[in-house]
C-alpha positions as CSV (number, residue, x, y, z in Angstrom):
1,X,133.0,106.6,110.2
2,X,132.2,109.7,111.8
3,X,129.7,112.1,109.9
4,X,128.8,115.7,110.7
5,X,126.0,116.3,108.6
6,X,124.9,120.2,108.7
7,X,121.3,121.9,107.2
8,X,120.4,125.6,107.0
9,X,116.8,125.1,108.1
10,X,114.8,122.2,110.5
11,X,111.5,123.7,108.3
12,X,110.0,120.5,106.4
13,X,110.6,119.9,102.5
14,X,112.3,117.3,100.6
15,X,115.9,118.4,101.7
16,X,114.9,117.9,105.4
17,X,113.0,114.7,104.5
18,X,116.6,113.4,103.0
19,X,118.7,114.4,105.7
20,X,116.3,112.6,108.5
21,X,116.7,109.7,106.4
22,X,120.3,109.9,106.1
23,X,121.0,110.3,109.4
24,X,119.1,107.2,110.5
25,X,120.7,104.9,107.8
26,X,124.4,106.2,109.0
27,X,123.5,105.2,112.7
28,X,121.9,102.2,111.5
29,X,125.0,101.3,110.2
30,X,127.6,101.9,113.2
31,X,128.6,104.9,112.7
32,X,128.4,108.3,114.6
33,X,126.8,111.1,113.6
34,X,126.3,114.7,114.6
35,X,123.7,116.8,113.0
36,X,123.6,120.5,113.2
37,X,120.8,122.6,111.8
38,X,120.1,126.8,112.5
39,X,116.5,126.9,113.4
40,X,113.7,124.9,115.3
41,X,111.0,123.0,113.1
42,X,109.8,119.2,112.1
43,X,113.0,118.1,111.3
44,X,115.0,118.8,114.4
45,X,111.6,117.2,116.1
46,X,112.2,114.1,114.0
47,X,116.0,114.1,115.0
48,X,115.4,114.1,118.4
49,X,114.0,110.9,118.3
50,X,116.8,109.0,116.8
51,X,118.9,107.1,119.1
52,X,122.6,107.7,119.2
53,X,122.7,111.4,117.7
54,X,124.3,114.2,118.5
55,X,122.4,117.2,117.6
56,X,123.4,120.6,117.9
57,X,121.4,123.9,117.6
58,X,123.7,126.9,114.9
59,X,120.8,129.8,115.8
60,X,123.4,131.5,113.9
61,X,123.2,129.9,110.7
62,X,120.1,131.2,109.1
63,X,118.8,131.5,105.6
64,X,119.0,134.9,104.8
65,X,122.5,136.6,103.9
66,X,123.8,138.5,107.0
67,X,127.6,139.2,107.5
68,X,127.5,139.1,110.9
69,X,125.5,135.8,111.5
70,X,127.3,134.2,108.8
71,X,130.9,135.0,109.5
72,X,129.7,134.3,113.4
73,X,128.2,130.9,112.2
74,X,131.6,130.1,109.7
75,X,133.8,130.7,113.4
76,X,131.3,128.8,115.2
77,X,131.1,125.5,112.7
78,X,135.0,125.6,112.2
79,X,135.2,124.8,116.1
80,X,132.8,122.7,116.1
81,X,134.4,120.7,113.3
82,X,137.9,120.8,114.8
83,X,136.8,119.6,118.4
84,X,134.3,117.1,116.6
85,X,137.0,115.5,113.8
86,X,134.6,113.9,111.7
87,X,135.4,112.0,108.7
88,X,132.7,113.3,106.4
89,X,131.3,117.0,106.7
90,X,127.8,116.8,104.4
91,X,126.1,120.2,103.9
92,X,123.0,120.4,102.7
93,X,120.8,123.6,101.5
94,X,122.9,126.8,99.4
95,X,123.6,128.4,102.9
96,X,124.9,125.7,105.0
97,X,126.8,124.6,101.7
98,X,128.8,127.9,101.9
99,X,128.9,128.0,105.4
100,X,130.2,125.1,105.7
101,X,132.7,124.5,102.9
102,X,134.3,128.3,104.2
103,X,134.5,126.8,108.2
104,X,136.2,123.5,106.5
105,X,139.2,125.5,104.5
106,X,142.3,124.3,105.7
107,X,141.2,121.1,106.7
108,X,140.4,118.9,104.5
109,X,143.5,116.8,104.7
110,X,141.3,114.9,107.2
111,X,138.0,115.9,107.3
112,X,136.7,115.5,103.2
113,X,133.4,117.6,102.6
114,X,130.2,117.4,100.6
115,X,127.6,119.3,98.9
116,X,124.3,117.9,98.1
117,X,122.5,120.0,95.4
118,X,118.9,120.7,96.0
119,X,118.5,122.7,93.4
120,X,121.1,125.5,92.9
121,X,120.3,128.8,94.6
122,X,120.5,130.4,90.9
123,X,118.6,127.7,88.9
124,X,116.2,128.4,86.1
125,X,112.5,129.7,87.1
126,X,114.1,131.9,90.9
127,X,112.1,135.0,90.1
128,X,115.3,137.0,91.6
129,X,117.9,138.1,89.2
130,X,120.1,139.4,91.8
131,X,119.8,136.7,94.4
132,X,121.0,134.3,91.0
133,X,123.9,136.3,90.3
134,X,124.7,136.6,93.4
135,X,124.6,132.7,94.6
136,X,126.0,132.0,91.2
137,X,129.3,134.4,92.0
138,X,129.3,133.0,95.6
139,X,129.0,129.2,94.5
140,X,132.2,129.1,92.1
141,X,133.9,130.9,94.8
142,X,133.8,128.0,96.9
143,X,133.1,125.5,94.4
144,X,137.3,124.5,95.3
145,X,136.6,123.7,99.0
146,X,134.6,120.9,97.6
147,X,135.8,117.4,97.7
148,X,132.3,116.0,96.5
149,X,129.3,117.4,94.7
150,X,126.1,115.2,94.7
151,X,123.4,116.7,92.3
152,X,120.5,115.2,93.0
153,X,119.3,115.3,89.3
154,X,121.2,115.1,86.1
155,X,119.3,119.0,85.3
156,X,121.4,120.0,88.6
157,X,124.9,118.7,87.1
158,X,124.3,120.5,84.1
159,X,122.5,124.2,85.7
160,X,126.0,124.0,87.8
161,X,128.2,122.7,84.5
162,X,126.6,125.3,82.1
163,X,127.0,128.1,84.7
164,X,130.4,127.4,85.6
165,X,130.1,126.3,89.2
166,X,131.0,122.8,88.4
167,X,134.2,122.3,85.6
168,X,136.6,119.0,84.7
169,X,138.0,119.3,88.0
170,X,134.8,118.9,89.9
171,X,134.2,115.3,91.3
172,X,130.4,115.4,91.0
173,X,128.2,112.7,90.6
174,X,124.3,112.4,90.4
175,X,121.8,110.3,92.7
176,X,118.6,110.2,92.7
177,X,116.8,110.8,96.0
178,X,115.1,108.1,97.0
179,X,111.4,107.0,99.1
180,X,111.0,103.9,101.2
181,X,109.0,101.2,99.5
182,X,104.9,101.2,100.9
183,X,103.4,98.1,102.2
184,X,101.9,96.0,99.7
185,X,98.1,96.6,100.0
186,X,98.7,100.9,100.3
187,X,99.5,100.6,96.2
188,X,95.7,99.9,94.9
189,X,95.3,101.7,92.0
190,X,92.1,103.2,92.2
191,X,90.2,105.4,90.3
192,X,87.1,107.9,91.8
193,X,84.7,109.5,90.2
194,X,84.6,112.7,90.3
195,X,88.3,111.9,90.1
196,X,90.8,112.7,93.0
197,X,93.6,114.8,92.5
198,X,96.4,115.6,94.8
199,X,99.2,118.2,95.8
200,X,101.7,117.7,98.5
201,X,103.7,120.9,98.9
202,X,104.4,123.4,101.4
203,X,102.7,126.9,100.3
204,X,105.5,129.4,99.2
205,X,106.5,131.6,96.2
206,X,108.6,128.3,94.9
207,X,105.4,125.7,95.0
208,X,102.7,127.3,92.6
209,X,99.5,126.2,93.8
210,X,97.9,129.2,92.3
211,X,98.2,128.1,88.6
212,X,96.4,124.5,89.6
213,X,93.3,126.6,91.1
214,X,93.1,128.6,88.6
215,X,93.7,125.3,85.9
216,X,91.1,123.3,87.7
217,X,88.5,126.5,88.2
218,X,88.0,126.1,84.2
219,X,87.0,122.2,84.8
220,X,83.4,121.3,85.5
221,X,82.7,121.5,89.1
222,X,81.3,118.1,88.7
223,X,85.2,116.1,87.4
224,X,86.9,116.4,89.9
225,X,88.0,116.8,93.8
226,X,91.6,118.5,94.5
227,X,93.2,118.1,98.2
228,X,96.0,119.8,98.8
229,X,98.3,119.0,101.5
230,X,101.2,121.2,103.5
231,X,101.0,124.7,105.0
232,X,103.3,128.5,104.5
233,X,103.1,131.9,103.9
234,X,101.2,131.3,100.8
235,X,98.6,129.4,102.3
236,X,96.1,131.9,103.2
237,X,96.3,133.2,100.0
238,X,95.1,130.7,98.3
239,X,92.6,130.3,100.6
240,X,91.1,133.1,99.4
241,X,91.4,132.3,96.0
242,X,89.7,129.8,96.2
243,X,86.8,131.2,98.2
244,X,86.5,134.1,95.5
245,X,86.5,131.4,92.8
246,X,83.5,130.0,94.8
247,X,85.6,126.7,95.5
248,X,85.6,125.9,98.7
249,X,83.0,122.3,98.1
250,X,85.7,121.3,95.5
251,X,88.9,121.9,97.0
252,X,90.5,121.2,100.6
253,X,93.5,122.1,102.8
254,X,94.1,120.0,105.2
255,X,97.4,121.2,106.4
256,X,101.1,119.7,106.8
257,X,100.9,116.0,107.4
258,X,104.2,114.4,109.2
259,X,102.7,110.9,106.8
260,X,101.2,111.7,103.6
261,X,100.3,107.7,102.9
262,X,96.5,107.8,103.2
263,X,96.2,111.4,101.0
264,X,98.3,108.8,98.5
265,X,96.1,106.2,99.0
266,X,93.3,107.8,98.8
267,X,93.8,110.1,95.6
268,X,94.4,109.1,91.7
269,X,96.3,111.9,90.3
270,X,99.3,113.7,92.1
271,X,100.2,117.2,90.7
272,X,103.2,119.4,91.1
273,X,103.0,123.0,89.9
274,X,105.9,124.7,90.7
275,X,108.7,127.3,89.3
276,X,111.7,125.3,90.2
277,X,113.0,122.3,91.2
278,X,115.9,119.7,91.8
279,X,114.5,116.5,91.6
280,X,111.0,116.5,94.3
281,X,110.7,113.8,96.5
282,X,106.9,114.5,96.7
283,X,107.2,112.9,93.2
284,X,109.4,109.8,93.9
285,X,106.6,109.4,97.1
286,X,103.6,109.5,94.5
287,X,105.1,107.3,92.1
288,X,105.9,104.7,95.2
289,X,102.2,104.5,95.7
290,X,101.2,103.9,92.1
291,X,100.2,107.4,90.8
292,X,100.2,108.8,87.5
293,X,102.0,112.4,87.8
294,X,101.6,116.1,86.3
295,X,104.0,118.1,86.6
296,X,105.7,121.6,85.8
297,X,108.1,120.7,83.5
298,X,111.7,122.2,85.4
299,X,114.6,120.9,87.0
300,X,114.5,117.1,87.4
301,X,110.9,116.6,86.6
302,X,111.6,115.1,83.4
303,X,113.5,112.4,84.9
304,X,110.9,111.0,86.6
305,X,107.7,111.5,84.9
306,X,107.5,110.7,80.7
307,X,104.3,112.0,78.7
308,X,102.0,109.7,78.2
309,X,104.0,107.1,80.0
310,X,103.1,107.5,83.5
311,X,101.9,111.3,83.0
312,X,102.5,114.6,81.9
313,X,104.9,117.6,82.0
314,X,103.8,121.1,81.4
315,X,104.4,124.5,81.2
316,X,101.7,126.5,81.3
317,X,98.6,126.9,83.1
318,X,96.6,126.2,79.5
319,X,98.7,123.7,79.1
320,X,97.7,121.7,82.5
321,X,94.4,122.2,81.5
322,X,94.4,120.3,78.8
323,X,96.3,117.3,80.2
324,X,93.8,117.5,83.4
325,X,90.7,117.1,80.8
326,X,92.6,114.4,78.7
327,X,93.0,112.8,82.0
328,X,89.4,113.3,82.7
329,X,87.8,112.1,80.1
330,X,90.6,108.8,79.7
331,X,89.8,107.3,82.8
332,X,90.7,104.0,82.6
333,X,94.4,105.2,81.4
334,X,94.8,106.1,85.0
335,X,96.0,102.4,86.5
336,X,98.2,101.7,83.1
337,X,100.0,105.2,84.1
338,X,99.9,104.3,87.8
339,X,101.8,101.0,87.2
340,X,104.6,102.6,85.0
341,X,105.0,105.2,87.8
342,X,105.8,102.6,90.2
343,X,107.8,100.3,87.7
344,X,110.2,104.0,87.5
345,X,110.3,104.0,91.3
346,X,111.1,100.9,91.7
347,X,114.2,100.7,89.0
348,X,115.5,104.8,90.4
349,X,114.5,106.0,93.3
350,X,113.8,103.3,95.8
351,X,115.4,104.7,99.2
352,X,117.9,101.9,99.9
353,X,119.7,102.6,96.4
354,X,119.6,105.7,97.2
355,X,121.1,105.9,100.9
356,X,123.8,102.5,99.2
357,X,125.0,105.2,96.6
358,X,126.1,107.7,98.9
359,X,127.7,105.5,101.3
360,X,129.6,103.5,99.0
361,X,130.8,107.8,97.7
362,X,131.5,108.1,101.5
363,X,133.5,104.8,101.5
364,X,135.4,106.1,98.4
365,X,136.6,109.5,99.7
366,X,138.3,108.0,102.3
367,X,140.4,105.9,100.3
């Protein structure tokens, strides 16, 4: 096969993370692949260094909505998938997804294209009313130019079902993102005291790191250490929360990470606060390790983690809280919680059933 797979931003997140991994499973397989993405970042880095693809730089595809740049970037990606002829066309992020689909109308006969569902532009908890309605209005437009939707969460399939986007007619189907499998000894299930608690996010409106400082600021200073991982506009911010909350001795940034294994290692509790989601690989990669999880409790969240199972969900910042100091004061409920994380990994979201799912839907379009 042939596989153009096409990404609105080379930033680093979950989406990117997916796509890199994609790409090197396709080539590891035999077939070719050309990857096109707007903008400079960690993931076009990454790319760079598998062997065998062709990459190739859209600086007119960006994230924003611009006429210009997007009906320039539509022109441009119709060419490039006419002189190309691939037998896949996989879009990933709401822009390239549009993009994309409106550069592939009219041929589809040969080249069949997909959608992977990050999270819809217009889910539950965007703060933006009119970016929603607008995305929503904009995805049932195209919704017909799609020969494949993957939602990467059953909460995805039903935000698109419930808001029209997807109908009957859609051919959608759900898999779970996946995370490699760590070595052996990296999954020791270890508890600290204070305990160790973890975030691995990039610092934006979307990730709320604000609600954990302010939920751990009402613990005793004493309980526990919090690291958090990943940089963005947000970050400095936060900083200075933290400093004015007179923090600074419990609570560390130590920046983006290309490998988050030892902050894994290392730490007993991973946390996700956050306003939406599709389904975070962050998670899938803390539950790998062995980690009991608390997490905001939107989009596919509740897929992964189960209360009182191998964590928490919440939805509040009282509410985290109180799970933090149950946590705190039931230690040794840490490890049982850890195990049952990686028991879920290990039956969902290990990587290769992952990256076997969505070729075996490639292998099934082009029947």
């Amino acid at each position: 096969m042939k596989i153009l797979y096409c990404i609105t931003s080379a930033s680093w997140g979950g989406a990117q993370l997916h796509v890199l991994e994609l790409c090197a499973d396709q080539l590891k397989r035999g077939n070719e692949v050309i990857f096109i993405v707007g903008n400079e970042g960690p993931l076009l880095d990454k790319v760079k260094k598998l062997k065998g693809l062709k990459i190739i730089f859209l600086p007119s595809l960006v994230r924003e909505i611009n006429p210009i740049n997007d009906m320039k970037a539509i022109i441009e990606l119709r060419k490039i998938i006419k002189k190309e002829s691939p037998d896949i066309v996989h879009l990933h992020s709401s822009k390239a997804g549009v993009v994309g689909r409106i550069a592939a109308i009219g041929l589809r006969k040969r080249v069949k294209v997909i959608f992977t569902v990050h999270g819809w532009a217009f889910t539950d908890g965007v703060s933006s009313t009119l970016k929603k309605h607008l995305y929503r209005k904009i995805e049932k437009s195209v919704a017909q130019f799609t020969d494949l939707f993957i939602c990467v969460s059953n909460y995805d399939a039903k935000i698109g079902k419930r808001d029209g986007v997807l109908n009957n007619k859609s051919n959608v189907v759900v898999i779970h993102n996946g995370s490699p499998l760590p070595q052996q000894n990296a999954v020791n299930y270890s508890i600290h005291s204070p305990i160790r608690l973890v975030m691995i996010a990039r610092f934006s409106h979307q990730k709320d790191q604000k609600t954990l400082i302010n939920a751990v600021a009402k613990l005793p200073k004493s309980d526990y250490r919090l690291t958090f991982v990943g940089d963005g506009e947000t970050l400095n911010n936060n900083k200075k929360i933290v400093s004015n909350l007179n923090l600074n001795k419990n609570i560390k940034f130590v920046g983006f990470k290309d490998d988050v294994s030892k902050e894994l290692i290392e730490n007993d509790v991973y946390i996700l606060s956050t306003h939406y989601e599709g389904l975070p690989i962050s998670i899938i990669e803390a539950m790998s390790y062995g980690l009991p999880i608390l997490a905001t409790d939107v989009g596919g969240n509740s897929e992964m983690v189960i209360n009182n199972i191998n964590g928490f969900l919440f939805s509040s910042e009282e509410q985290l809280v109180d799970k933090l100091n149950y946590i705190i004061k039931n230690k040794n409920l840490i490890k049982k919680w850890g195990q049952e994380s990686f028991n879920i990994f290990t039956r969902e979201y290990s990587l290769s059933n992952c990256l076997n799912k969505i070729n075996d839907a490639y292998l099934e379009l082009r029947k």
